[in-house]
Residue frames relative to the residue before (quaternion, step in Angstrom):
aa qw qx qy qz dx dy dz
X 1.0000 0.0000 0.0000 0.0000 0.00 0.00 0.00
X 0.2964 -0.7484 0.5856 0.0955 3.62 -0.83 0.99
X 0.8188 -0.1266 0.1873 0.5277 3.45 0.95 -1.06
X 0.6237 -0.4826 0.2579 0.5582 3.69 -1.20 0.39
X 0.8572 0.2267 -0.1853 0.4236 3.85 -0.98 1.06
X 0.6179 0.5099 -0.2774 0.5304 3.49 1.53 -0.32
X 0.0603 0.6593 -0.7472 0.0583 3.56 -1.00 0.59
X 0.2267 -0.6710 0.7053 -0.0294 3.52 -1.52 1.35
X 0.0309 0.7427 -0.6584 0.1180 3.68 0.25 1.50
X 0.2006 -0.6690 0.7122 -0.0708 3.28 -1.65 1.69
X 0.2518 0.7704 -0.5855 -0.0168 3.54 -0.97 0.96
X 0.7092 -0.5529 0.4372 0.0135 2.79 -1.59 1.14
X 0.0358 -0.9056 0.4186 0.0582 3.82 -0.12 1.23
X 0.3129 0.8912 -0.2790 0.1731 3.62 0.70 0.25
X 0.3022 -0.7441 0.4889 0.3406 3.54 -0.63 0.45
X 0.8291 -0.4691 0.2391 0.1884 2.52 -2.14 1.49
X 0.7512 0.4955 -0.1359 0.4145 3.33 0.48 -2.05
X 0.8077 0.2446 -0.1058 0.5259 4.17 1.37 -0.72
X 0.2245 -0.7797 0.5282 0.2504 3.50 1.35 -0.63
X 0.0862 0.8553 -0.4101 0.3046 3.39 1.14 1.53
X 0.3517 -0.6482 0.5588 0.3793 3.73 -0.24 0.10
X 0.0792 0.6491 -0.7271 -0.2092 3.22 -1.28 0.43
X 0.3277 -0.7440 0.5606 0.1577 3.32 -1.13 1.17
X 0.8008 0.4490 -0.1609 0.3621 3.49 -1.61 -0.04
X 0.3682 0.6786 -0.4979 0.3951 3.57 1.74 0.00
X 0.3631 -0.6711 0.5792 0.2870 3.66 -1.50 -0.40
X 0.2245 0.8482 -0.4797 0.0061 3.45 -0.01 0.61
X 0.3505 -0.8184 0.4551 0.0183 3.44 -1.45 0.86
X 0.0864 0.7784 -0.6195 0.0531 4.01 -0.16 0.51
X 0.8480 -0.1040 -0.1498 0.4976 2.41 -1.56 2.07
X 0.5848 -0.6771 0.2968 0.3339 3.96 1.17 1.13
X 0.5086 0.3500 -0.5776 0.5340 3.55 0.97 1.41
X 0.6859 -0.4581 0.5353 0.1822 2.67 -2.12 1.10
X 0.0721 0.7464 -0.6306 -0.2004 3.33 -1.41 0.83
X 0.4713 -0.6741 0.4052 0.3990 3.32 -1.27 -0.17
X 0.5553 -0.6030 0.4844 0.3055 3.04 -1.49 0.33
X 0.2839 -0.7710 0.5680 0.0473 3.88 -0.32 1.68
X 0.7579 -0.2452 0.0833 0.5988 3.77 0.99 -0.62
X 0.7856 -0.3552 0.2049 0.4634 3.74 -1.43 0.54
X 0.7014 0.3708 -0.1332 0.5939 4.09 -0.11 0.90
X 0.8521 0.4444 0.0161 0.2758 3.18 0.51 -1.28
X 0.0048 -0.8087 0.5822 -0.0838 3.76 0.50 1.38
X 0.1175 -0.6914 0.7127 -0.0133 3.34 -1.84 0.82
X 0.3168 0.6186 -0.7101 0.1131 3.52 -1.72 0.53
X 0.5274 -0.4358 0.6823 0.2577 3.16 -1.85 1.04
X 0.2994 -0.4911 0.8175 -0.0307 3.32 -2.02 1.24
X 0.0185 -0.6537 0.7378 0.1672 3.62 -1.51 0.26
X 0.3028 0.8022 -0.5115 0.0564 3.67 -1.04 0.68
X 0.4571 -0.6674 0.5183 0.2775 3.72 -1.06 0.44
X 0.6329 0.6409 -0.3102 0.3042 3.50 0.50 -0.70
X 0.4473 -0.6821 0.5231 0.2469 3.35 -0.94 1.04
X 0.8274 -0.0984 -0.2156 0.5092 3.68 0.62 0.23
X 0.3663 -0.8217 0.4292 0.0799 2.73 -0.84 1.56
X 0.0218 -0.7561 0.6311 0.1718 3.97 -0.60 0.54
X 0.1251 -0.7373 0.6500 0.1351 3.23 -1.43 1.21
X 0.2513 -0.6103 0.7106 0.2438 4.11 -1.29 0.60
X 0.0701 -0.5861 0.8033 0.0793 3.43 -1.29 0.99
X 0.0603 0.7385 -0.6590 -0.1294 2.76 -2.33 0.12
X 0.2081 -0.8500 0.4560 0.1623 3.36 -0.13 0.82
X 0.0387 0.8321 -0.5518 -0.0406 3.81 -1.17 -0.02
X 0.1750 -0.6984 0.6876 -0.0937 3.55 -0.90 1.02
X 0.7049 -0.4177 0.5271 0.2254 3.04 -2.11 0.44
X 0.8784 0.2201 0.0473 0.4216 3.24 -0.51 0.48
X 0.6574 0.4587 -0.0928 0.5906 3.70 1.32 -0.10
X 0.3410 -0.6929 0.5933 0.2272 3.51 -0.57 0.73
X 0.5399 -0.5822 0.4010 0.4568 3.56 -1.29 1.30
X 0.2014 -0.7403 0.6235 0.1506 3.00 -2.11 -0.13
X 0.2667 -0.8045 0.5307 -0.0072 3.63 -0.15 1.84
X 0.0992 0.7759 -0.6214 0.0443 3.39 -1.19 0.91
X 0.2155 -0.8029 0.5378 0.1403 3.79 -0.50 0.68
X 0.0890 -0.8441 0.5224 -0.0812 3.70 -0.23 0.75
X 0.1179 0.7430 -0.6584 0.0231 3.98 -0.26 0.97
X 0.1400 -0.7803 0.5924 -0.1437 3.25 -1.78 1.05
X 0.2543 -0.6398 0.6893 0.2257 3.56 -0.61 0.70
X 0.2116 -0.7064 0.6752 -0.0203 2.67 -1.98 1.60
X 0.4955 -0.7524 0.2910 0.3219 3.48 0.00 1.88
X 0.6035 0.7022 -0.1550 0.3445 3.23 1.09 -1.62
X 0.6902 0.3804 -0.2169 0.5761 3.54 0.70 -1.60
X 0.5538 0.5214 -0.4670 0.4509 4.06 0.83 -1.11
X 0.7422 0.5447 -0.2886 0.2628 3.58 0.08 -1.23
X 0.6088 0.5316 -0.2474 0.5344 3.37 1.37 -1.42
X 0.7165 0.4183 -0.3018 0.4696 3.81 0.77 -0.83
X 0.6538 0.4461 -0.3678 0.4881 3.79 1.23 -0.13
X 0.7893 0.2579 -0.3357 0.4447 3.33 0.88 0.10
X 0.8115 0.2951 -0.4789 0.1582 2.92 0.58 0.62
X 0.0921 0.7963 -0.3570 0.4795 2.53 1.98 1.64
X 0.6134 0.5676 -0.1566 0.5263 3.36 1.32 -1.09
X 0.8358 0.2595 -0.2040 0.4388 3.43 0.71 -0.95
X 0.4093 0.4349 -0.5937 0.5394 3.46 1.31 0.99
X 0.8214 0.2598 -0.4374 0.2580 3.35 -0.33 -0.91
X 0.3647 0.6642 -0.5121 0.4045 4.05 1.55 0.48
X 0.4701 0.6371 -0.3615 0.4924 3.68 0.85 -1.53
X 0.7074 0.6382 -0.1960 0.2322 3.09 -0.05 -1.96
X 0.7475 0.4065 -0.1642 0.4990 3.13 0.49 -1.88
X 0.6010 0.6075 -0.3995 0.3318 3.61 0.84 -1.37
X 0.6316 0.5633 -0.2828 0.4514 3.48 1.01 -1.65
X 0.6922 0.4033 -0.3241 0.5032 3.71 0.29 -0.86
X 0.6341 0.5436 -0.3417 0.4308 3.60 0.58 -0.57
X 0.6686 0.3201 -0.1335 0.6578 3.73 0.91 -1.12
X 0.6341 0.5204 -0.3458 0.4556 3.55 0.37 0.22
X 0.7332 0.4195 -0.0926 0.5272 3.58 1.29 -0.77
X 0.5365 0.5029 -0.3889 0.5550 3.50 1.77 -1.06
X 0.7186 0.5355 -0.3462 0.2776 3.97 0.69 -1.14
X 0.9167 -0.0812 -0.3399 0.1935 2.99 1.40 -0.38
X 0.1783 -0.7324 0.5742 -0.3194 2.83 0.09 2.01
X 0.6359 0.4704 -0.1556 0.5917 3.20 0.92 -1.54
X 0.7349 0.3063 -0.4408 0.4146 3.74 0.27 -0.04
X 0.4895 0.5797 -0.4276 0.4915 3.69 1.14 -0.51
């Protein structure tokens, strides 16, 4: 996560058996293109709101059957933004019930 709604998702293309780069593959998360940043290595910016984010990758190359991976993650940022402003309903809240209970008092 880079920022509130931004996620910067890097995957990694490589066979299993050497943990080789394969370069030049096409790969896609959540069905955008990333780019290739170096040999192996794909980037792209994600925009979401969700406190956990799931991303489908898939990768493909010449010669190689595709390769599908699902990946979920908790995105501090989005968690944080949904805890506060969780927090400041159930403040509101309280205030109302508070001023709602002093008034009537005041009528008793």
């Amino acid at each position: 996560t880079t920022g509130l709604g931004v996620t910067n998702v890097t995957v990694h293309v490589g066979f299993s058996y050497s943990k080789n780069a394969i370069g030049n593959a096409t790969v896609f998360v959540n069905g955008k293109q990333c780019n290739e940043t170096q040999a192996g290595t794909y980037t792209c910016t994600l925009e979401g709101y969700s406190p956990i984010e799931t991303f489908d990758i898939e990768a493909n190359t010449a010669g190689y059957e595709q390769a599908t991976l699902t990946v979920s993650t908790l995105q501090e940022s989005n968690t944080t933004l949904y805890s506060l402003i969780i927090a400041s309903i159930l403040v509101t809240i309280a205030f109302v019930l508070v001023k709602r209970r002093d008034k009537t008092q005041k009528l008793n």
